[in-house]
MARNUNU-571664 format. One record per residue (C-alpha): residue number from 1; residue in one letter; chain; z, y, x. Coordinates in steps of 0.02 Angstrom, whole numbers, plus 50000, padded with zeros to 5 digits. Layout:
# MARNUNU-571664
<pt resi="NUM" resn="a" chain="A" c3="Z" c2="Y" c1="X"/>
...
# end
This chain:
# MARNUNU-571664
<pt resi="1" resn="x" chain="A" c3="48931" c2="47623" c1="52118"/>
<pt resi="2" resn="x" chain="A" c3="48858" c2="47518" c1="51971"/>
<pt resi="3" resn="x" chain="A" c3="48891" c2="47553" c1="51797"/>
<pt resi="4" resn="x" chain="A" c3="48823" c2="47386" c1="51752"/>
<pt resi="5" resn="x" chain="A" c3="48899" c2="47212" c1="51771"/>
<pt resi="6" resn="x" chain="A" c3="48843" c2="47045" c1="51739"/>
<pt resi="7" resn="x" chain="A" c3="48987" c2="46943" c1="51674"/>
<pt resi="8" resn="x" chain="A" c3="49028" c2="46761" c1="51650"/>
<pt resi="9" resn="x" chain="A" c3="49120" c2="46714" c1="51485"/>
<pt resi="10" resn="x" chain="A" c3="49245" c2="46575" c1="51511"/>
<pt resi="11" resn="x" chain="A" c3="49227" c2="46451" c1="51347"/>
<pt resi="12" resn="x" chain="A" c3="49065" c2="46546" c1="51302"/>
<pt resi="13" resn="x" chain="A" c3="48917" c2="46400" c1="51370"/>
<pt resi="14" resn="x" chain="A" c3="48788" c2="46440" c1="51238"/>
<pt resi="15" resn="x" chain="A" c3="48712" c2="46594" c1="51169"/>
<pt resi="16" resn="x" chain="A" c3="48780" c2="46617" c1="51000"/>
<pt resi="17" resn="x" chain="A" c3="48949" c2="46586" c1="51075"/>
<pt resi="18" resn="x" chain="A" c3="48914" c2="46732" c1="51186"/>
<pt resi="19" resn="x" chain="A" c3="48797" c2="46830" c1="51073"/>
<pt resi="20" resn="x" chain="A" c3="48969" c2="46853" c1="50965"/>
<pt resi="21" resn="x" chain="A" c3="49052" c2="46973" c1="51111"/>
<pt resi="22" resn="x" chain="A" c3="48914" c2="47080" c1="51107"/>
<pt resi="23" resn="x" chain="A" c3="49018" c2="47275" c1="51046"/>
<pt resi="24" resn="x" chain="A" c3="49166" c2="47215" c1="51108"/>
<pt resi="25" resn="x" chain="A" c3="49279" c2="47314" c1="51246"/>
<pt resi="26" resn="x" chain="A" c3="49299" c2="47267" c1="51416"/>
<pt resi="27" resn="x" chain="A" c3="49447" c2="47311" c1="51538"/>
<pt resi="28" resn="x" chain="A" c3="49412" c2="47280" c1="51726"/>
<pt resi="29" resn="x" chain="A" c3="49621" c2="47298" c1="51825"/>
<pt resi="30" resn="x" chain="A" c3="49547" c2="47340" c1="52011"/>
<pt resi="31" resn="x" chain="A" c3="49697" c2="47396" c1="52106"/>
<pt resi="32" resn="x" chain="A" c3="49772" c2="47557" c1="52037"/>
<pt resi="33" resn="x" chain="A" c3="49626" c2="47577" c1="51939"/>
<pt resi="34" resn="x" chain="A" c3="49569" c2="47524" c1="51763"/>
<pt resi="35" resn="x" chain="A" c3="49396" c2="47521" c1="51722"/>
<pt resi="36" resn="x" chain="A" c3="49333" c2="47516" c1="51514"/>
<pt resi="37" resn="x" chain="A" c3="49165" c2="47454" c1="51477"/>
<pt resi="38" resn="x" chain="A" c3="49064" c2="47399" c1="51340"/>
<pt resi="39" resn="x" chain="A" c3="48980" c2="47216" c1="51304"/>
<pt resi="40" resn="x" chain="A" c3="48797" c2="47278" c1="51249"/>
<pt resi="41" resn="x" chain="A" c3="48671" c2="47142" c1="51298"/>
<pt resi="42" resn="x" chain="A" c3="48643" c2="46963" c1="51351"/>
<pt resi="43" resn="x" chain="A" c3="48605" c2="46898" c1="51480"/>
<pt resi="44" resn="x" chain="A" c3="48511" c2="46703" c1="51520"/>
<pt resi="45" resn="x" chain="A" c3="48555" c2="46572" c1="51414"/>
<pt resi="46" resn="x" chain="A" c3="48713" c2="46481" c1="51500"/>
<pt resi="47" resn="x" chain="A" c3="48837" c2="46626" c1="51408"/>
<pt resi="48" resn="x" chain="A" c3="48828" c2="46785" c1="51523"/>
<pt resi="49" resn="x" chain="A" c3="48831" c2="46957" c1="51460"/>
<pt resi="50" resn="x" chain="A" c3="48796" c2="47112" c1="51512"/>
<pt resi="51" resn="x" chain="A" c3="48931" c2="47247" c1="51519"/>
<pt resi="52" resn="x" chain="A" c3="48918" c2="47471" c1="51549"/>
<pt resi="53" resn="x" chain="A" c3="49059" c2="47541" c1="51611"/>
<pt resi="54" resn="x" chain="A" c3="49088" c2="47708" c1="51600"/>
<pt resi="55" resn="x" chain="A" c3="49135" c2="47741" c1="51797"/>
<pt resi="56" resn="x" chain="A" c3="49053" c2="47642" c1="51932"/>
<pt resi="57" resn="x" chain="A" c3="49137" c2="47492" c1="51975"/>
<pt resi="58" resn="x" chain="A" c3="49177" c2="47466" c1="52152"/>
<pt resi="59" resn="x" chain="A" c3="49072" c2="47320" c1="52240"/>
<pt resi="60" resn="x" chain="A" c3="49255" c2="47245" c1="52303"/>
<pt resi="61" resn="x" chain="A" c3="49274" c2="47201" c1="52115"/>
<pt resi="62" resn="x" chain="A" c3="49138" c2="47088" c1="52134"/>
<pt resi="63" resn="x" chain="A" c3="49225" c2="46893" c1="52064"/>
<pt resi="64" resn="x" chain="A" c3="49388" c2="46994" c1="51975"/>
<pt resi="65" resn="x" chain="A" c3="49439" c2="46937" c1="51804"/>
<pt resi="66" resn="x" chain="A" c3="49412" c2="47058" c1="51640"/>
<pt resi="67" resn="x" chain="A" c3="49487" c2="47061" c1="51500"/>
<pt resi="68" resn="x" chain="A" c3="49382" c2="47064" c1="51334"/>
<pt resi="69" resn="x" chain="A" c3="49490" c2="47169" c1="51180"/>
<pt resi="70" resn="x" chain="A" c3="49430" c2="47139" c1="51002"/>
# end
C-alpha cells in the first residue's frame, strides 16, 4: 500500500496558495479506518500537494475527501 498521495486542494489554484499547506496534518476517514499524514511537498503548478502517511493507504481510497487540520 502507498504511503504517498497526491492530493488536490479545493480553493488552492496557484502555488503560493498551496505552497502555504505545506506542514500541515492530513486525516484520510476510509471506512472504519483513519489514516494521519503529513503535507511535505508540492506538486505541478495547478495547487496539488504531496502528502506521507504514516500507514499505507488502501488503493479503494483513491477520489475520497481529506481533511487538512491547522
Amino acid at each position: 500500500m502507498p504511503k504517498w498521495c497526491l492530493i488536490q486542494i479545493t480553493g488552492a489554484d496557484s502555488v503560493s496558495e498551496a505552497g502555504q499547506l505545506i506542514g500541515r496534518k492530513v486525516i484520510l476517514k476510509y471506512e472504519k479506518n483513519v489514516f494521519t499524514g503529513k503535507i511535505v511537498d508540492l506538486h505541478g503548478k495547478k495547487g496539488v500537494v504531496k502528502a506521507k502517511f504514516r500507514k499505507g493507504v488502501p488503493g479503494q481510497a483513491i477520489g475520497t475527501t481529506v481533511e487538512v487540520v491547522g
